[in-house]
N, C-alpha and C positions, 0 to 999 in steps of 0.2 A: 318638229322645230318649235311649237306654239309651246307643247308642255316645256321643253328644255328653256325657253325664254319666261314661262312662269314659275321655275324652278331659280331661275337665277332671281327674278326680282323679287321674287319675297325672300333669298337669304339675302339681299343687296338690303332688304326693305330695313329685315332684323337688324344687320349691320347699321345701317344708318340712323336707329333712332338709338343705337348704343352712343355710336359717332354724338349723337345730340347730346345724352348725357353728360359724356366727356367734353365737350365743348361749353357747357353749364357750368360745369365746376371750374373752368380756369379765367369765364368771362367776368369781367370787374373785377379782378383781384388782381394782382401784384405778379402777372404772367411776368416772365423773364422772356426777353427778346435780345436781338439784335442780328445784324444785318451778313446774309450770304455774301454780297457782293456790295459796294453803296448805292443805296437807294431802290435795293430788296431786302427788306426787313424778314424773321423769320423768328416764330418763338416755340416756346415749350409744348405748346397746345398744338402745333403745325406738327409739332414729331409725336405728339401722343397719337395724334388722331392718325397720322400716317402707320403706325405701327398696329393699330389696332384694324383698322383695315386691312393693311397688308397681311397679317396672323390671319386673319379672319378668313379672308375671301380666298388666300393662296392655299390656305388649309383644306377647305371643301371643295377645291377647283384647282387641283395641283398643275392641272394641262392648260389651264389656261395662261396667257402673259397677263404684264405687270406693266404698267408704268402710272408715276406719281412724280409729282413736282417735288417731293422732300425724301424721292428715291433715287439712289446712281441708277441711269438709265442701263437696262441690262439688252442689248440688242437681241436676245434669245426672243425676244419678242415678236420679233420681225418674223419668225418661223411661224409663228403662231397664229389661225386663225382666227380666235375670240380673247380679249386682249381686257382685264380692268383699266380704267383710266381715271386715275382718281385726284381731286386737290384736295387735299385736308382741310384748308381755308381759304378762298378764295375774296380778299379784301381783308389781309394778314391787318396792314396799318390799320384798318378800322379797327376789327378786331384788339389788338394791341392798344387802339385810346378810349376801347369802352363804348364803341359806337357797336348799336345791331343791324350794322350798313355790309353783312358780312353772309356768305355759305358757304354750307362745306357740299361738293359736287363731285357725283361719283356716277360715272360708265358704263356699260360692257358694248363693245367692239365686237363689230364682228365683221371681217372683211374688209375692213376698212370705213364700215359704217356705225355710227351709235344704234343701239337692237333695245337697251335698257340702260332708262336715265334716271334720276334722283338730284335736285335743287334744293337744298332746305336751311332753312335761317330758323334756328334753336330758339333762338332768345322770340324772336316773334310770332315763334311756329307758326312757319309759311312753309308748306311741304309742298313741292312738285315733284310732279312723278308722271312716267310714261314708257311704256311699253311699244317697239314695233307695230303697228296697225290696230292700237288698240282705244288711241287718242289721248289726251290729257288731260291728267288734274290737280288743282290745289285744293289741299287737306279734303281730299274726297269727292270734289265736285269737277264737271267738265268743263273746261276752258275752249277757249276760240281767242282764236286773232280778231284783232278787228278788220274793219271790209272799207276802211277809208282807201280813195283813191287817187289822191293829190295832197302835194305837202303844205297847201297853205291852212295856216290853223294846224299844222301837226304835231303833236306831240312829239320831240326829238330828245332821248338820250343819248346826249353827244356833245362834244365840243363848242361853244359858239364862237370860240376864239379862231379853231381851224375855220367853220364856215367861213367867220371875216374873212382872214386870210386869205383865202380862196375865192373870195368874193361871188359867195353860194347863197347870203343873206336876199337880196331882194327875190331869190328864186321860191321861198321860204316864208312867204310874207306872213308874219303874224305867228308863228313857229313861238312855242314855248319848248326852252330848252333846260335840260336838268344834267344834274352827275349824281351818278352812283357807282361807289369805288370797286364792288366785284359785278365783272363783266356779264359773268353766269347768272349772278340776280338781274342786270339789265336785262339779257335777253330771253327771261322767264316771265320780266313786267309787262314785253312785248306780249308774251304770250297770252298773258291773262289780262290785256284791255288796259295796262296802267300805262301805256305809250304807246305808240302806232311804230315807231324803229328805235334801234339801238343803232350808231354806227361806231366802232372804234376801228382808226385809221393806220393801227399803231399792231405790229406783229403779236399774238396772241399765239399762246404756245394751247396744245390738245388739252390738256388737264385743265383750261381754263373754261373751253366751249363743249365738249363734247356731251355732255347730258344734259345741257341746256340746250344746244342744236337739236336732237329727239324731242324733247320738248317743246321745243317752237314747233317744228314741223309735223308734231302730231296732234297742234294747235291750228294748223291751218296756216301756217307761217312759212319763212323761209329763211336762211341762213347762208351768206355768199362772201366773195371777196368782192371787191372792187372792181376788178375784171366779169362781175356775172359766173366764177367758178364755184361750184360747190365745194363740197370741205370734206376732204379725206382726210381718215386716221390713222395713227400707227404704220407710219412713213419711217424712213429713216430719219428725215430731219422732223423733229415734234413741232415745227413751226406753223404759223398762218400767217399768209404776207398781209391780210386784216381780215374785219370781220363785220358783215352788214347783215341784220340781222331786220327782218320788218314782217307784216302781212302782204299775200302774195299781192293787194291791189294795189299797192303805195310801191312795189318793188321797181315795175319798169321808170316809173318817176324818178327814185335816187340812184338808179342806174345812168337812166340821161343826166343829173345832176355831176355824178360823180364819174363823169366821160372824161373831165377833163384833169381827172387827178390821176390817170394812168398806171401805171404799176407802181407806183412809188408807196414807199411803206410805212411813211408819217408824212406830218407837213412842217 
């Protein structure tokens, strides 16, 4: 199994730094966009890059499944063992206004778990990457989670407007809070010490988390719902009722924190 997982991530590795090229040539220019549904935006660059993936990886890996957010979901998948899962762009709006607040994030499944992940931002080349049991790195070197174990003074990517609401602020004291619009770069920041969590409260579909979950967790990190569930892939439904992502010492703290937001899937 080790060779077959280091046979996939160096053609995943190949593919991906193609995927960067093609994401170079459509950033700051005059990309054509507009919207799936309102208020999912989707442009020329989302379908290049999905195309070029999909030729790619389906080509050398014909038995494997398929699923991608700018693909009709083909259930054939479901039969399938070891599964791509890929976003072509993960923080499209960014992307689209010229911000390099964006990645393109690509998978492989297997069983229902990510085995080989890749996070990468072109324009700043920030490459993460991680393999099943092998650990993780950006552009080369080994990452860690950090080892903090309480939220005061902690780094949060996340809402501060939900915490108010919630009235989760005083539990938080001194919490500096940030946004960053692809979820997948948040919980790679986690991974590599630029924030102690990520939490988004708000259903995330698999093509958003899944090679960033390996990543975190081969960081030293951990990736849940709000219930304390891990995160299965390549379900029927492509959904996550949300998504808490942290180092495992700060984890049982926003687990007590976030007791009182119970299964509910935003706020």
């Amino acid at each position: 199994m080790t060779d077959l997982y280091d046979k996939d991530f160096h053609l995943l590795t190949r593919v991906m730094q193609e995927a960067g090229d093609i994401a170079r040539q459509y950033f700051n220019g005059n990309v054509k966009s507009w919207e799936k549904k309102p208020g999912d935006p989707v442009s020329e660059a989302d379908l290049a890059l999905d195309t070029h993936f999909r030729s790619k990886l389906t080509a050398a890996r014909p038995d494997y499944g398929w699923l991608s957010e700018e693909t009709a979901d083909d259930k054939a998948r479901l039969e399938k063992s070891r599964v791509w899962i890929i976003d072509p762009i993960d923080g499209t709006r960014s992307f689209i206004a010229g911000k390099p607040e964006f990645t393109i994030s690509a998978a492989l499944v297997e069983d229902g778990k990510p085995v080989v992940g890749i996070v990468y931002n072109p324009i700043l080349e920030e490459y993460y990457e991680a393999v099943k049991g092998r650990g993780a790195k950006l552009n080369g070197e080994i990452i860690t989670c950090g080892n903090k174990s309480n939220l005061t003074n902690a780094h949060l990517i996340a809402s501060k407007k939900a915490f108010d609401w919630h009235g989760w602020l005083d539990d938080v004291e001194g919490a500096k809070f940030s946004h960053v619009n692809s979820i997948a770069y948040r919980m790679v920041k986690v991974a590599s010490r630029h924030a102690d969590a990520s939490l988004s409260l708000t259903e995330k579909s698999d093509w958003d988390i899944a090679a960033a979950d390996l990543i975190l967790s081969e960081a030293g990190g951990i990736t849940t719902t709000t219930r304390g569930d891990e995160l299965i892939y390549n379900r029927k439904s492509i959904n996550q009722i949300n998504v808490i992502s942290s180092g495992k010492n700060i984890h049982p703290k926003l687990m007590e924190l976030l007791e009182s937001f119970g299964t509910a899937k935003s706020f």
